[in-house]
Structure formats: C-alpha cells, structure tokens
N, C-alpha and C positions, 0 to 999 in steps of 0.2 A: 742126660737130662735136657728136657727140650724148652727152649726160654723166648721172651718173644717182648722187648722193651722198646714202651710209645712215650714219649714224651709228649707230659701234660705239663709244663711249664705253662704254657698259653693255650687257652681254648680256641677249637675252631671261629673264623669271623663270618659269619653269618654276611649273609650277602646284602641286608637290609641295613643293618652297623654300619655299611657305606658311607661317606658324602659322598657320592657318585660322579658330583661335577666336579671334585676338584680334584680327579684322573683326567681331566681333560685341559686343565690350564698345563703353564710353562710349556715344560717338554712333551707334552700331552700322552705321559706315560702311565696307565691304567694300574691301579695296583690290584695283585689276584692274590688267591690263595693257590699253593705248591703243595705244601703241605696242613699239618697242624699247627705249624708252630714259625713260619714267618711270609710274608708277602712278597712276590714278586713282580714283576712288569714287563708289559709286553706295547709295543712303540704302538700308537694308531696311526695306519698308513695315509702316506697323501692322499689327500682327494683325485690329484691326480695320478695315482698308482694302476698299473693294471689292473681286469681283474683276478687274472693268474695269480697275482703278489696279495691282492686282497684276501681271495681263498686262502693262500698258508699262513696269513697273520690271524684270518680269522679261525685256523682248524689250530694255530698255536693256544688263541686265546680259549677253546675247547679243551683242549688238553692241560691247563692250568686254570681252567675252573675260574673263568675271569669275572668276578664280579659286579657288572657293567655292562649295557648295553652296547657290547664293540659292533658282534655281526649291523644289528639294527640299524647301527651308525654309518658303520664303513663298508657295509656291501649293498645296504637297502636306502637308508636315510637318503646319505648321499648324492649317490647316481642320481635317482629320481627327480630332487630338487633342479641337479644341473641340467637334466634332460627337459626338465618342464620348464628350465626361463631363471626359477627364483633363485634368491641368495643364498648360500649355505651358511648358518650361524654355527659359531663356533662351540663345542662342547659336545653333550650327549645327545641323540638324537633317537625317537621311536616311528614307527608308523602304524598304520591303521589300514585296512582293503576292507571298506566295507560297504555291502549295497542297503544298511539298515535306517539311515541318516533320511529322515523328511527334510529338503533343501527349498531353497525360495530366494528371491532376488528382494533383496534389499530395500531397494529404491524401483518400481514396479516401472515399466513401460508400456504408455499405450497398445493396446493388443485388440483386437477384435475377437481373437477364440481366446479360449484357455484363462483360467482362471488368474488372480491378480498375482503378482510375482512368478508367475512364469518364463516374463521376459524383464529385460533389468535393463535400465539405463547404460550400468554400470554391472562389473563382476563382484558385486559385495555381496554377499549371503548372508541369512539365518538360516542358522542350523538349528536343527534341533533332533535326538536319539542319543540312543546311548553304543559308544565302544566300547565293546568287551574285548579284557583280558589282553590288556593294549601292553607289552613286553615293558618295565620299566617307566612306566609314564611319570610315577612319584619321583625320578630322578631323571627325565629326560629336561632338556631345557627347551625344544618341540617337537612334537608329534606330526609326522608327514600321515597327511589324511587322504586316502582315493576313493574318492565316490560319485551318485552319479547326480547331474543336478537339473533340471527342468532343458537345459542348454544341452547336455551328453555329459561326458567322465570331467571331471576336474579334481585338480591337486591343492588342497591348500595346509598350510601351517597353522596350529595350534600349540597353544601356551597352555599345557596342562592346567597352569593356575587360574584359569578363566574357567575350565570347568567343576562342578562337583567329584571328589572323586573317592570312589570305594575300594580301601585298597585287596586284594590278593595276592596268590602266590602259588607256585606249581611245585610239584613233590618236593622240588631241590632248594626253593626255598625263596625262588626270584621273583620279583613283582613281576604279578600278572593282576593292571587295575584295569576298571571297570570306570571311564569316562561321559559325565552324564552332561549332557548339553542341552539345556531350554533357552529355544529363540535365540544362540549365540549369534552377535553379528562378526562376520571374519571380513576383514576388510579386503577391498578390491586387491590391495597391492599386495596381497598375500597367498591369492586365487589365480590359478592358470586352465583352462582350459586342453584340456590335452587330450591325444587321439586313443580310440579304443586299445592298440596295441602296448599304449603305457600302462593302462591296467593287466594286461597281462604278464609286463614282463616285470610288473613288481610282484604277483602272485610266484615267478619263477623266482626273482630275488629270496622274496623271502622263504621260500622252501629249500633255495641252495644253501643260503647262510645258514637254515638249521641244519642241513646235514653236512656242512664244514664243520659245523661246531659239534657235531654227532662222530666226524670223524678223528676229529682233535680226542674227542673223549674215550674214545676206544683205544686210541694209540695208550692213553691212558691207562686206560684197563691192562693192556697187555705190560706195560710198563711196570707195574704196581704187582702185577700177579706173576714174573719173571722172577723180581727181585725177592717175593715172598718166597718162592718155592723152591728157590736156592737157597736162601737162607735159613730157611725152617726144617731140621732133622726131625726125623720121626722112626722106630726101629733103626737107629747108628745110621741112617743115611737121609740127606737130600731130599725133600718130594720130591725135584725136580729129576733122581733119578728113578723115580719107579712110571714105567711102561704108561700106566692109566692116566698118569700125571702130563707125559710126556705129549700121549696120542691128544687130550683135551687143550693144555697149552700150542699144540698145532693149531687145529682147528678155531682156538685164539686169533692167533695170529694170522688166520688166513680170512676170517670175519671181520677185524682189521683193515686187511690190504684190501677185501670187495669194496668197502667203504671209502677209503681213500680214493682209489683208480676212480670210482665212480666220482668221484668229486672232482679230482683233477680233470678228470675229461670233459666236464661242462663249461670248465672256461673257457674255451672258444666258442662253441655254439650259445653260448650267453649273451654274448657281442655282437653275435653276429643279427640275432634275432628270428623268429620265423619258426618253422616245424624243426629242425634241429636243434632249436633253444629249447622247445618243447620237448623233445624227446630226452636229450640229454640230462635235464634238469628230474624229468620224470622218474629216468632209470635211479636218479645218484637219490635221489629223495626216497623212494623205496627204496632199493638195496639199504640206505641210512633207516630208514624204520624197519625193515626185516630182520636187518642182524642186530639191532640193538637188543632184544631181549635174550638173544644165544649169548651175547658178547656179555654181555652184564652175568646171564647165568654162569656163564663158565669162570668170570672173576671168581664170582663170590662162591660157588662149591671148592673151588683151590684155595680162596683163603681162610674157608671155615668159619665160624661164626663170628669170629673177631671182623672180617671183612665190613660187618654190618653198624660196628660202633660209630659214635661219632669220634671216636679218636683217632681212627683208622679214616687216611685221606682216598680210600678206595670209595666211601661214598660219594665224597663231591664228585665224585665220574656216572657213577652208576644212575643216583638219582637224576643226573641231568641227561645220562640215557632215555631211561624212562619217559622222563618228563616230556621232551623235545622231539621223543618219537611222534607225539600225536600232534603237534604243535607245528602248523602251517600245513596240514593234511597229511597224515597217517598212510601205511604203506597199502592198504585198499585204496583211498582214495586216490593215489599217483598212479597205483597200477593202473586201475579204470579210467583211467586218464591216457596214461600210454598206450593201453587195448586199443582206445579207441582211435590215436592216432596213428597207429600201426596195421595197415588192415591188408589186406592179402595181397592187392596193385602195390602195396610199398614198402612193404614189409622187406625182401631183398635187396633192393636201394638201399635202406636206414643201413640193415647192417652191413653193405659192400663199401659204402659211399664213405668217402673220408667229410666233412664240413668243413 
C-alpha cells in the first residue's frame, strides 16, 4: 500500500506575513521557509564579502525560498550604493533601473538654453513617474534608483514611504509594487551622479542575482524530487527504480548543474567589468531562464499531483522558477543580447579566452 504523509500542523507562511525588517536587525539573520512546517535562516553577507561568497549565499537563499529581499540587497542594493559614493543603511534594501522617471533640478540654475531645471545649482531633484514592479519595496527600508537626469545617469535613494504605493506580487507570491512618485524632491545628499557604465553593471547585477536565486531553486527541485521518488513505492518498488523515472531524474540534475556552472562562472567577470561581465552574465541569466521551465516540469511530472499542493514545499521552488524566469529579462531577451555581443571577430576569443 503506497502512503504519502504531510504535515499540516502549521500552514505554509506566505511571504507577505513577513516583517521583513526585522531579518535584518541583531544577527542579521533572514528567516525563510524550508519546508511547511518551520523557518529557517540564512546569515546576510558582509558588504564586504566577495562576489563569489555573495553568489552562494544568494543561490542558498533561492533554494530555501527566502522570504526577503536577500539577492536585491546583497548582490545589487549594496555594491551600487558603495560604487556610487553613498552610505549603506542598514536593513532591507530594493532597486529600481529605470529610464521611465521625468527628473528636474530642484533649485534651477541660470542657463541660457534648455528649459528651467535643467541645470541645478545643486544635485537635488523632483521626480516624478512611476516604478513598476520594484522587488519588495513594501518592506525595503530604501529603494536604490538608476536613472537618467537632465545632467546623465544618476543614483539616488528613496524611502518607499514618501511615495504612493500599489502593491503586487509575482506567481510565488513576493511583492512586486508599483511606486508612484509626483514632484518628489530627493535631496542632494542622497543623489550621485555616476558614469554610464554604473548603469550597466546594475542591469547585470540584477539579472545575476535572479539567476543565483533560479539556481538555488533548482538545486531545490532536484532535492525535493530525489527524496520523493525514493520514497514513494508504486507496484512493490521505488519510482526511483523504474528506467523512465531514472533517465528524467538525469536530465534533473543535469538542468541543475547548466544552471549553477553558469552562475558560478560570472563571478569574475562581474568584477572585472566590461564585455566579459557582459557576456558571462548574459550566458548564466539565459541558461537560468531556459531550464527553469524543463527543471520545474520534470519536478512536478515525478511528484504527481500532490507536487502542486500548497502543502507540498515543491511549490515555493517551482513558482519562484517561473516567476524569476521573466524577471530582470527573460531568456530571449539575454540571448539577443549575447548574439549581439558575440559576432563572428570574437566569437573565438570569448570562448578560448579565460577573463
């Protein structure tokens, strides 16, 4: 007789149920969901940690389904603040890459062209637009903003609670709001001026951090769909001994490991900056959206339709596959990106060349 017992003592915690900042005080230790039934924690790394170490805390905190903006924080927030000048405040932290933002100077300085606030005494802005679908803003304590301002790109900090905000949420369940800004003034000393290549390399941040967090959640999948298929007999044996079971749980795990490798191999050329930051990030962020929908399929046809409950912790992986697939550009959009920096002069360098 084939049996199959979930402990529903404690319902699933919804990632909204959070207080989300207070994973960030004391020991600044994040609480996730493991399973159905208790929380676990995963450390947030130094600011000053590589980013090789930041990668596997943030592919841990993907595979324990962290409820919390970790990546945002500690691969993107971060960096960018220390690169651009400003302070890092302590707690949760989101960002924003957007070219959608009407900007203006503050305090206008005489100009001869170009209309009034063009040029600024000072770097103090009104903003005004709206950010969509800004990862956790209802529980960030600030939003790192990149945009671009009558001057060129600038970086400034915002306090979610200065603007209006609508909230959402992506299949898995994580706030994704909607930040609406009229005439906000952001004061000088919260504004840096920074060079076009800081815009770039937070567009690569943030597309590495989702596919660390794409790789955490696959290890996941395999994990979860491992432990099912050995334990579940079906005809007096194992699924995990019959043939069809075996050849899919392969191809698991090997959808898996494209994911991973590709992630691990970005950490250097992410530091380094430049067309190897670009490419490397390009490959790990599509290979992360290409296999997430084999890696999610092949969970859930092994675990059968219990796989899809919410009682079953194969979800929190699966939908955050999904989800995070499309999220910071989708596997068209890096490929077309790679195509294009890959072109037939350099195409045998990229893949001879070590970075």
């Amino acid at each position: 007789m084939n049996t199959h017992t979930i402990d529903t003592d404690t319902p699933v915690i919804s990632a909204d149920a959070y207080d989300t900042a207070a994973f960030f005080t004391g020991s600044e230790a994040i609480a996730v969901v493991t399973n159905t039934t208790a929380p676990d924690a995963v450390t947030l790394p130094s600011p000053d940690a590589s980013t090789a170490a930041l990668l596997v805390a943030v592919q841990e905190a993907g595979r324990r389904a962290v409820p919390a903006p970790f990546a945002e924080t500690a691969l993107v927030a971060r960096p960018l603040l220390r690169r651009a000048g400003l302070p890092v405040p302590d707690g949760p932290l989101s960002y924003a890459v957007t070219p959608e933002l009407t900007i203006r100077y503050a305090h206008p300085a005489a100009s001869p062209i170009g209309s009034a606030g063009c040029l600024g005494d000072d770097d103090t802005l009104l903003v005004t637009g709206t950010l969509h679908r800004v990862p956790w803003a209802r529980a960030a304590g600030a939003v790192v903003v990149l945009a671009t301002a009558p001057s060129g790109p600038v970086l400034f900090t915002l306090d979610p609670d200065r603007a209006a905000l609508t909230p959402g949420a992506n299949l898995a369940g994580e706030p994704r709001d909607d930040l609406h800004l009229a005439t906000l003034e952001i004061p000088a000393a919260r504004v840096r001026r920074i060079p076009r290549e800081l815009l770039e390399e937070a567009g690569h941040r943030a597309a590495l951090g989702r596919a660390a967090l794409m790789a955490g959640a696959a290890e996941r999948c395999v994990e979860l769909t491992v432990a099912h298929t050995t334990a579940r007999v079906q005809f007096g044996r194992p699924l995990s001994h019959f043939q069809a079971v075996k050849q899919e749980e392969a191809r698991l795990v090997e959808e898996a490991a494209l994911v991973r490798a590709a992630v691990q191999a970005a950490a250097t050329p992410l530091d380094t900056g430049g067309p190897a930051a670009h490419f490397a990030v390009a490959a790990a962020k599509t290979q992360a959206s290409a296999s997430a929908a084999e890696i999610a399929r092949i969970a859930h046809q092994l675990h059968g339709a219990i796989g899809i409950t919410q009682l079953n912790p194969l979800h929190l992986a699966t939908t955050r596959l999904w989800s995070w697939r499309d999220e910071d550009g989708d596997e068209t959009d890096w490929a077309l990106r790679l195509a294009r920096s890959v072109t037939a002069a350099t195409l045998w360098p990229a893949l001879t060349t070590h970075p």
